[in-house]
C-alpha positions in Angstrom: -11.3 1.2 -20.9 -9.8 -2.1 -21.8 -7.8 -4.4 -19.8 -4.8 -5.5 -21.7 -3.7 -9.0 -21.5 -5.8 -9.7 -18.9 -2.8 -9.1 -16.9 -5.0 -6.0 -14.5 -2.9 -3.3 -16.4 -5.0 0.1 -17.7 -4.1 0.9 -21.2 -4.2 4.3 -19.6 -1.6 3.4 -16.9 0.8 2.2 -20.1 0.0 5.3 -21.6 0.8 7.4 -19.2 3.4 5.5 -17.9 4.7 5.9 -21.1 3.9 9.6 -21.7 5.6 10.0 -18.4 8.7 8.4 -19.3 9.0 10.5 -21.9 8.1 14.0 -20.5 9.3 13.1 -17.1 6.0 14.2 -15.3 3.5 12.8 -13.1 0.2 12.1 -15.0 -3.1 10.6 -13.7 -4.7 7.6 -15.1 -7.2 5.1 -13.4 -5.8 2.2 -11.5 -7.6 -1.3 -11.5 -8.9 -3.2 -8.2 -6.0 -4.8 -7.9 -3.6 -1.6 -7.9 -5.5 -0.1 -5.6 -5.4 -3.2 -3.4 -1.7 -3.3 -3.8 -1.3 0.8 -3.3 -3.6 0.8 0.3 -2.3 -2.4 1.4 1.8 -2.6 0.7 2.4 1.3 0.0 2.8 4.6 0.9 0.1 7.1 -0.6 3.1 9.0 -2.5 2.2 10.5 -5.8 6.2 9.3 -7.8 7.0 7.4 -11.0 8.5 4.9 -9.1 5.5 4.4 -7.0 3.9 3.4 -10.1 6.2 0.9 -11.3 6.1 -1.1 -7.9 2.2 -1.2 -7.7 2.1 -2.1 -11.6 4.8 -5.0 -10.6 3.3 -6.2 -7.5 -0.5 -6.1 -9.2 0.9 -8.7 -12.0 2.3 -10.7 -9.0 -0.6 -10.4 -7.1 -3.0 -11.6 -10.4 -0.6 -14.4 -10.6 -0.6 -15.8 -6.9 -4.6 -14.8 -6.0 -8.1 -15.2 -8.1 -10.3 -11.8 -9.2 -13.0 -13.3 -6.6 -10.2 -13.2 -3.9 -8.7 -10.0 -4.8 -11.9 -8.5 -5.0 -13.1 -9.6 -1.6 -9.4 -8.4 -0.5 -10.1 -5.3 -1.6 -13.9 -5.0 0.1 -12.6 -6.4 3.2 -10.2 -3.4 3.3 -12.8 -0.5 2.4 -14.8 -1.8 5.2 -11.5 -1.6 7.7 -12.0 2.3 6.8 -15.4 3.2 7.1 
């Protein structure tokens, strides 16, 4: 899978953002570290196309504002809240 832009966006997640624009469906499609840091940290676990556009949003925020080491140890930090 490739990263595009370095920006922490899937090619898959365009794609199927895209191929859910157009069919109006819900598709699955991996999510990087930092959308899934974003998803169990600012939202709800809904499954919607809107859902998807806010964690795509706030992920490019959050690349802007914090380094990979800190997102990463974000994201750690709140695997081990769970277990």
């Amino acid at each position: 899978m490739r990263i595009v832009a370095s920006l922490g966006i899937l090619e898959s997640n365009q794609l199927g953002l895209f191929e859910l624009f157009c069919r109006f469906r819900l598709r699955g499609g991996g999510s990087t570290i930092t959308q899934q840091l974003v998803k169990n940290t600012f939202l709800k676990n809904e499954r919607t196309f809107s859902r998807k556009i806010l964690e795509t949003v706030l992920a490019l925020v959050l690349e802007r504002t914090m380094s990979k080491q800190r997102i990463l140890s974000s994201y750690v930090y709140i695997l081990g809240t769970w277990y």
